[in-house]
C-alpha positions in Angstrom: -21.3 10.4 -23.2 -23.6 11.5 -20.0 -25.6 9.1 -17.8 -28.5 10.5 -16.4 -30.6 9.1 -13.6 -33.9 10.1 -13.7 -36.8 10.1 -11.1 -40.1 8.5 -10.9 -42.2 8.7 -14.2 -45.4 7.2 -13.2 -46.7 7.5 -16.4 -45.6 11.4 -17.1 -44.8 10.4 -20.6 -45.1 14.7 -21.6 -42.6 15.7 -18.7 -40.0 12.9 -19.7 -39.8 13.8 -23.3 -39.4 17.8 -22.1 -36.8 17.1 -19.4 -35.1 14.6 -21.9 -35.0 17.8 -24.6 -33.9 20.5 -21.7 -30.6 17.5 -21.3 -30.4 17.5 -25.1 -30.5 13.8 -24.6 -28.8 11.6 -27.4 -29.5 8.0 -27.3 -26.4 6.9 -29.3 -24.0 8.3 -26.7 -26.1 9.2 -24.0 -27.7 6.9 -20.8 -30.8 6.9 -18.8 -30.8 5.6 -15.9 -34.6 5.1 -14.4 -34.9 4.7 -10.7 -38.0 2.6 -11.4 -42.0 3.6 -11.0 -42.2 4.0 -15.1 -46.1 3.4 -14.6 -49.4 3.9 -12.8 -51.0 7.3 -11.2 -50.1 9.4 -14.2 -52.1 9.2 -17.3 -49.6 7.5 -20.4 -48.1 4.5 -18.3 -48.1 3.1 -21.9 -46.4 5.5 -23.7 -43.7 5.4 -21.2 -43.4 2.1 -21.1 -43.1 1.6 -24.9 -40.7 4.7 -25.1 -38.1 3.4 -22.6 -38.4 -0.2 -23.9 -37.2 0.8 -27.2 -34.3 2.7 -26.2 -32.7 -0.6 -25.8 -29.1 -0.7 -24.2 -29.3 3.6 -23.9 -31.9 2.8 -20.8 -31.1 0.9 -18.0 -34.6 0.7 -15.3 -34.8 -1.0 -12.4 -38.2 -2.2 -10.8 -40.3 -0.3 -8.4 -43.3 -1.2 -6.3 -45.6 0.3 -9.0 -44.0 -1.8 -11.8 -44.0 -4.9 -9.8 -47.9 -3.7 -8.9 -48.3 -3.6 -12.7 -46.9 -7.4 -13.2 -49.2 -8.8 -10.5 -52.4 -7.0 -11.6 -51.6 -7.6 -15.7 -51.4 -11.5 -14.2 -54.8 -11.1 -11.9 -57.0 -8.1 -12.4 -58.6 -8.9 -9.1 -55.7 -7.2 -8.0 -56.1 -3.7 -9.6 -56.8 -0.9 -6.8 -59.1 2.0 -7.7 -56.9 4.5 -8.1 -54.1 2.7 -10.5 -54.4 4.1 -14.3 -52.7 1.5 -16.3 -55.9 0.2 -18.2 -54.1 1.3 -21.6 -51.7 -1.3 -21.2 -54.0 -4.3 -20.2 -55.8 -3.4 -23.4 -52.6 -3.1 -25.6 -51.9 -5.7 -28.1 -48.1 -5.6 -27.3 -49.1 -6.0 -23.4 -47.7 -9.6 -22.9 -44.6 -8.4 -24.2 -44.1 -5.1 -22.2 -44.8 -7.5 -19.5 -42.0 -9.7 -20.1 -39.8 -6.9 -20.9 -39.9 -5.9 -17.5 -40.1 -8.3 -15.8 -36.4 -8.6 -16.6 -35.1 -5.8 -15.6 -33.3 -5.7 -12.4 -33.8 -4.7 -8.7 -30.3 -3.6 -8.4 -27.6 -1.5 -11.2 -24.3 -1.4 -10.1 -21.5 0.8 -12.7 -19.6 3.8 -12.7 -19.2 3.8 -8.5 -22.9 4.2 -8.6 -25.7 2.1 -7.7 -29.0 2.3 -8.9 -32.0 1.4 -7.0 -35.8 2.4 -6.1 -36.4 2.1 -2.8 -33.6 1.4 -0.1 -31.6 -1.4 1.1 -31.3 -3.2 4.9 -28.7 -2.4 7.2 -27.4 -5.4 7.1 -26.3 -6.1 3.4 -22.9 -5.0 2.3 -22.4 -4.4 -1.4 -21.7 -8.2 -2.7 -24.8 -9.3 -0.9 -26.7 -6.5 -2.1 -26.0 -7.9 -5.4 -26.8 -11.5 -4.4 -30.0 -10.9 -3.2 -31.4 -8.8 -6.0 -30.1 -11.6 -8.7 -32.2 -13.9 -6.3 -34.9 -12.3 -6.6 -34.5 -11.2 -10.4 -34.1 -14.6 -11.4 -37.3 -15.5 -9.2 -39.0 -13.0 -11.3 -37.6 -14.6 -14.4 -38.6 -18.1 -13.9 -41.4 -19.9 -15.7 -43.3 -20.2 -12.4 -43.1 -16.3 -11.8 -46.6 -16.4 -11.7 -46.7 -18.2 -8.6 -44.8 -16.3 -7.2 -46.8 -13.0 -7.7 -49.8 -14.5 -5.8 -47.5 -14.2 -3.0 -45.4 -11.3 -2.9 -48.0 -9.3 -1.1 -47.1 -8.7 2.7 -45.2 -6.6 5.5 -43.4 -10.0 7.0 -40.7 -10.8 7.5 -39.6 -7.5 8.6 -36.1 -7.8 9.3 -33.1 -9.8 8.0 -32.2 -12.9 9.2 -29.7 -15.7 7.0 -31.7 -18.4 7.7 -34.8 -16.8 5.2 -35.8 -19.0 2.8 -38.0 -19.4 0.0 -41.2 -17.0 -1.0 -40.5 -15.4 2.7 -36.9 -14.6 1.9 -37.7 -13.3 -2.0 -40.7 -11.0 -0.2 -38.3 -9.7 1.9 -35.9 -8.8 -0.7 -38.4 -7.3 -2.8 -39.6 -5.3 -0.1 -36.4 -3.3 0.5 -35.6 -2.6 -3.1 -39.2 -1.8 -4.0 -41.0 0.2 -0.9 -38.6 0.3 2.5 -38.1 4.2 3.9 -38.0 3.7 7.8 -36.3 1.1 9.6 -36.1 0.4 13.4 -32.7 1.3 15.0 -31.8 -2.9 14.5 -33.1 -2.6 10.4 -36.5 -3.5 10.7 -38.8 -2.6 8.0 -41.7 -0.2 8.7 -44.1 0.4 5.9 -46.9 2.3 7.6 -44.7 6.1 7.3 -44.3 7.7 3.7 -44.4 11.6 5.4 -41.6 14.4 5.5 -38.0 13.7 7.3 -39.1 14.4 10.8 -42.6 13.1 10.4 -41.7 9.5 11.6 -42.1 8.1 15.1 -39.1 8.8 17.2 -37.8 4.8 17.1 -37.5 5.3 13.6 -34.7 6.9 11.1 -34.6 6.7 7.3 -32.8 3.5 6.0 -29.7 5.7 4.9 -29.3 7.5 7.5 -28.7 3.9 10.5 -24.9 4.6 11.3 -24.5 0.4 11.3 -25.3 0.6 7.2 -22.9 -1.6 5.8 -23.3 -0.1 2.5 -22.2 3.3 3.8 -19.6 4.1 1.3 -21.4 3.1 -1.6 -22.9 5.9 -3.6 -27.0 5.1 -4.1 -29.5 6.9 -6.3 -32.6 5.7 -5.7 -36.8 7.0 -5.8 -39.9 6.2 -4.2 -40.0 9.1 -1.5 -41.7 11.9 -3.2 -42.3 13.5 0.3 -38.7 13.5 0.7 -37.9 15.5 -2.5 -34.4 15.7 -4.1 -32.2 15.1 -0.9 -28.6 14.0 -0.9 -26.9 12.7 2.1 -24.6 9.7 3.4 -23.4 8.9 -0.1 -27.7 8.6 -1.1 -29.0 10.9 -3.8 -32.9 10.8 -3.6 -34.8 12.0 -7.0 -38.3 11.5 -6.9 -39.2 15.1 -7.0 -42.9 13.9 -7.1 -43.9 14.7 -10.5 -47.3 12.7 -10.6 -48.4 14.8 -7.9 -48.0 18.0 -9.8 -44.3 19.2 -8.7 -41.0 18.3 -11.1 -39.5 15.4 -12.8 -35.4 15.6 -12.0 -32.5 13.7 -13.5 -29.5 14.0 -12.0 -26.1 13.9 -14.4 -23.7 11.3 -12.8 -20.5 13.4 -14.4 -21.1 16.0 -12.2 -23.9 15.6 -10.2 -26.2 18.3 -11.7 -29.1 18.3 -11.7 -32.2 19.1 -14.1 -35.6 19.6 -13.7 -39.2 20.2 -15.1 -42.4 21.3 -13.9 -44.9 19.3 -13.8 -48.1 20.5 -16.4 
């Protein structure tokens, strides 16, 4: 058996199913592991959705800032931005249920010494709370009022962790870090603005794995979301979005022995 964590999709349905043949990937001993972003920018959001949805208990994904984008525009199409491309699954007849399929899927995967996210995590949360906060704001996502809470989720604030959050202010915050954090201030704030190159940022600001107060420090990470930042691994973080949608590679990475395995993009 091999676990394999593999980069943002975005809808590259034809570069999954090559870089799952160049793994010789076996779903009945096999694992994916998907660091979220299955949908939106590339053109078969809905075969990708579909495919890893029926690979039951041989995928686990957790949710990106494009998937969450997906549940808040397939609630309220006012919401959908020009350049999204996930019109085929609107239109679907199974589209209700790929929506509630992932809306359950978690913010946070923790086995193996590994943990699995999308974006990054504040430098304030050890491990345990890492876990607590993403079951918060899983089981917000859950609810029967989830709905509710999608009219709200979009916003930069609050920016920076604080115990005494509450409520929609405190979920936005979580969602935030796992879905679309890269910089933080030297104290953990949140900056949204920068998406360039290591090096490219303002000098106040580092990545979010690289502040040396980072309580989760000696807990191996696999995350996405940084296609400028390529495959990078450092301080126990191993970075995979290798920025297929934009025409470079899909990656996965084999947990066993860190390897890792890439196509190009067509």
């Amino acid at each position: 058996m091999a676990i394999y964590a593999i980069g943002d999709v975005q809808g590259c349905f034809d570069e999954l199913m090559r870089l799952l043949d160049k793994i010789q990937f076996d779903d009945k001993s096999d694992k994916l592991w998907f660091v979220g972003d299955l949908v939106n920018r590339g053109n078969k959001s809905l075969e990708t959705l579909r495919f890893i949805k029926n690979l039951g208990s041989a995928a686990v994904t957790v949710l990106g800032n494009h998937d969450i984008h997906f549940l808040v525009t397939a609630n309220f199409p006012e919401k959908i931005k020009r350049k999204d491309t996930m019109q085929a699954i609107f239109a679907a007849p199974d589209c209700e249920e790929l929506v509630d399929w992932l809306r359950y899927q978690p913010l946070f995967h923790y086995e193996n010494n590994f943990g699995l996210l999308h974006a990054g995590l504040p430098p304030q949360w050890d491990l345990t709370q890492v876990q607590t906060m993403a079951n918060l704001a899983e089981n917000a996502l859950r609810s029967s009022n989830y709905k509710n809470l999608l009219t709200e989720l979009y916003g930069n604030s609050p920016d920076i962790w604080s115990d005494e959050l509450t409520g929609i202010e405190q979920i936005r915050f979580i969602i935030n870090c796992f879905t679309r954090i890269r910089f933080c201030d030297e104290n953990g704030k949140l900056e949204f603005e920068n998406n360039g190159e290591l090096g490219s940022q303002p000098a106040n600001l580092k990545p979010w794995f690289e502040l040396p107060q980072r309580k989760t420090a000696d807990v191996k990470l696999i995350s996405g979301h940084w296609s400028a930042l390529g495959f990078y691994q450092s301080h126990n973080c191993y970075a995979i979005d290798t920025g297929c949608v934009w025409g470079r590679e899909l990656t996965a990475l084999r947990l066993d022995d860190l390897k890792r395995f890439s196509v190009s993009a067509f």
